[in-house]
One Martini backbone bead per residue (centre of mass of N, CA, C, O) as a GRO file, in nm:
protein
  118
    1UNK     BB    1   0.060   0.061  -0.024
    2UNK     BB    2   0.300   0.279   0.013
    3UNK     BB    3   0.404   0.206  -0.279
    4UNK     BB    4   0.167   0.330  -0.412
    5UNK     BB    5   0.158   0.615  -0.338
    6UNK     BB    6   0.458   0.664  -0.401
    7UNK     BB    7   0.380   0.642  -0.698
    8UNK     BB    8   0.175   0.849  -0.741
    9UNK     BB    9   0.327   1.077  -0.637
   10UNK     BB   10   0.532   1.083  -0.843
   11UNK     BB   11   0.355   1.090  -1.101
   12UNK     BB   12   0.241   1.377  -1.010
   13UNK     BB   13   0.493   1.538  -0.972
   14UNK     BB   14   0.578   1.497  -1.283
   15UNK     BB   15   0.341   1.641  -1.408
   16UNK     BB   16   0.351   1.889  -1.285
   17UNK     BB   17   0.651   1.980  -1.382
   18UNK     BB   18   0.593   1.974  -1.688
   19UNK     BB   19   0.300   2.176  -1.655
   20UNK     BB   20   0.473   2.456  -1.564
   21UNK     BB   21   0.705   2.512  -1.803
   22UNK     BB   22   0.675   2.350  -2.084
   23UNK     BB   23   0.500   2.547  -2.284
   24UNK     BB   24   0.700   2.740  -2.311
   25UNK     BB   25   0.862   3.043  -2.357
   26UNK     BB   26   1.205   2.925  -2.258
   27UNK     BB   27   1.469   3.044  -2.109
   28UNK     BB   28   1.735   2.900  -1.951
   29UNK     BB   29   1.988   3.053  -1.747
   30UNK     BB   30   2.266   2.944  -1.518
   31UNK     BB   31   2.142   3.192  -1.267
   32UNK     BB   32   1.805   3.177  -1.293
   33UNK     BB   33   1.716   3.271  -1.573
   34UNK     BB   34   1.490   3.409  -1.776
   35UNK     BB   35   1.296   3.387  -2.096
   36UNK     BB   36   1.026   3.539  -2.231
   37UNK     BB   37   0.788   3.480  -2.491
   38UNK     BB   38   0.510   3.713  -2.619
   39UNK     BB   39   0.147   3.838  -2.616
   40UNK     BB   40  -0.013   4.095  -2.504
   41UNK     BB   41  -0.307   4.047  -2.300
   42UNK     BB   42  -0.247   4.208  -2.016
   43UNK     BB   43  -0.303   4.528  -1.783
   44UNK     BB   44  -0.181   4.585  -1.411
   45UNK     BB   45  -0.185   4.927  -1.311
   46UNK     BB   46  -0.026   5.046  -1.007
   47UNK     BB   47   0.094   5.293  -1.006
   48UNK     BB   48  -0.141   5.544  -0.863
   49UNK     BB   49  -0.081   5.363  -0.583
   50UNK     BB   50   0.277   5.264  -0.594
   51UNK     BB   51   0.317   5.059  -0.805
   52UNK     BB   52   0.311   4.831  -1.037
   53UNK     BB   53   0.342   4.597  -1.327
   54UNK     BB   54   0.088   4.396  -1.501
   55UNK     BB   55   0.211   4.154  -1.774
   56UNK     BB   56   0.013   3.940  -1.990
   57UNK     BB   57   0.123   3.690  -2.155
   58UNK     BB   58   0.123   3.486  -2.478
   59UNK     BB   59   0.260   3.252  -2.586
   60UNK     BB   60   0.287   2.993  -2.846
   61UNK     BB   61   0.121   2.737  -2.634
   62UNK     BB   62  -0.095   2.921  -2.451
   63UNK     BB   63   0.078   3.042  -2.231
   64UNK     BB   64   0.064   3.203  -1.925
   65UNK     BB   65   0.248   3.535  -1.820
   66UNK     BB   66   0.389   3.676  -1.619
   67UNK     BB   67   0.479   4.006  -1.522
   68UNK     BB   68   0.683   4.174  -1.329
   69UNK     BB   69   0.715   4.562  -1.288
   70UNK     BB   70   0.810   4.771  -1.057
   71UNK     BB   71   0.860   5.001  -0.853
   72UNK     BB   72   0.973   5.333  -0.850
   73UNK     BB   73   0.913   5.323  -0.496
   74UNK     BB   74   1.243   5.313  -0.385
   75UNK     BB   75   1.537   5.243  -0.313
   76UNK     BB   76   1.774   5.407  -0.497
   77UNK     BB   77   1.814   5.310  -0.826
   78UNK     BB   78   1.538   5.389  -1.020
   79UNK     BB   79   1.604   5.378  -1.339
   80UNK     BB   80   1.566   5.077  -1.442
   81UNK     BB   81   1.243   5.100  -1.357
   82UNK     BB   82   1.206   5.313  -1.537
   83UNK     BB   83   1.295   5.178  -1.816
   84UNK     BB   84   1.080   4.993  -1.791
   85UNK     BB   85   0.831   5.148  -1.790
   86UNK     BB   86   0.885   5.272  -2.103
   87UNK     BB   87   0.793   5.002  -2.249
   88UNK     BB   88   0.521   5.001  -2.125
   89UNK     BB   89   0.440   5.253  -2.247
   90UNK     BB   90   0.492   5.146  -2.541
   91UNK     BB   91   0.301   4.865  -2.491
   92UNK     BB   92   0.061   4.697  -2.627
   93UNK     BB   93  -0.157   4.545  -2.729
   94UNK     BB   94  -0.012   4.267  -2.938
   95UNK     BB   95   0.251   4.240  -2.870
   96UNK     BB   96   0.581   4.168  -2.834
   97UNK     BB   97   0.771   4.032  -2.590
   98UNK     BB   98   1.042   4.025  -2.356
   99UNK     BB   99   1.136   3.851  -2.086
  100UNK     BB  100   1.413   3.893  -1.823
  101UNK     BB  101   1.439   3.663  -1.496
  102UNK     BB  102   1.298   3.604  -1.184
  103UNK     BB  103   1.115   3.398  -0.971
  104UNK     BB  104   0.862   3.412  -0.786
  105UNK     BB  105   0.665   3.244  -0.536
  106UNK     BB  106   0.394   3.269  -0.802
  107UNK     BB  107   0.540   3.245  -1.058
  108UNK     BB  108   0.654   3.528  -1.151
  109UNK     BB  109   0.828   3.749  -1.334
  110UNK     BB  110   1.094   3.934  -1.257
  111UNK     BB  111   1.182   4.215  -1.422
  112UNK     BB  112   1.526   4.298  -1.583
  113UNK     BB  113   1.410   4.293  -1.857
  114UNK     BB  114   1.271   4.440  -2.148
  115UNK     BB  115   1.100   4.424  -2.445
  116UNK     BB  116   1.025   4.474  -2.834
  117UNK     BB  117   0.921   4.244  -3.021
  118UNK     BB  118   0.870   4.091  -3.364
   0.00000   0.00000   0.00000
């Protein structure tokens, strides 16, 4: 019986693996950094709040990815978190966006690069 268990548990816990983020377009880079590229389906903008603003694209298998671009209310060097705003500022729906960073334990991508790609 306990057998039977862990092998279920085994075959689900790779089930979930499989789909957590094989259908996407992901390139993985050796410091745990990802790259994700998709078409711009919405857009949740917290500046007026003094928040960030979230971006969900849609991959290429179908598969939506969130994009967290931070405050600019931040201690340090605004200018990064600037620079990203204006990208975001700058693309509409139905863009292709590329966006490269680390996930958050959301599963959220933190964007520390982000472009308007063709």
């Amino acid at each position: 019986m306990i057998r039977k268990r862990t092998l279920i548990l085994v075959a689900c816990v790779s089930i979930s693996a499989l789909g957590c983020h094989s259908s996407e377009m992901v390139d993985t880079h050796e410091d745990n950094r990802i790259t994700v590229t998709g078409q711009l389906v919405a857009v949740k903008d917290d500046r007026p709040a003094d928040g960030g603003v979230d971006l969900t694209v849609e991959t290429e298998n179908g598969a939506h990815e969130i994009l967290r671009v931070g405050s600019a209310f931040i201690a340090g060097d605004r200018e990064p978190v600037l620079a990203l705003q204006r990208v975001v500022d700058a693309a509409k729906i139905g863009d292709r966006l590329k966006a490269s960073g680390r996930r958050d334990a959301s599963g959220a991508l933190l964007v520390e690069r982000l472009e308007i790609v063709d």
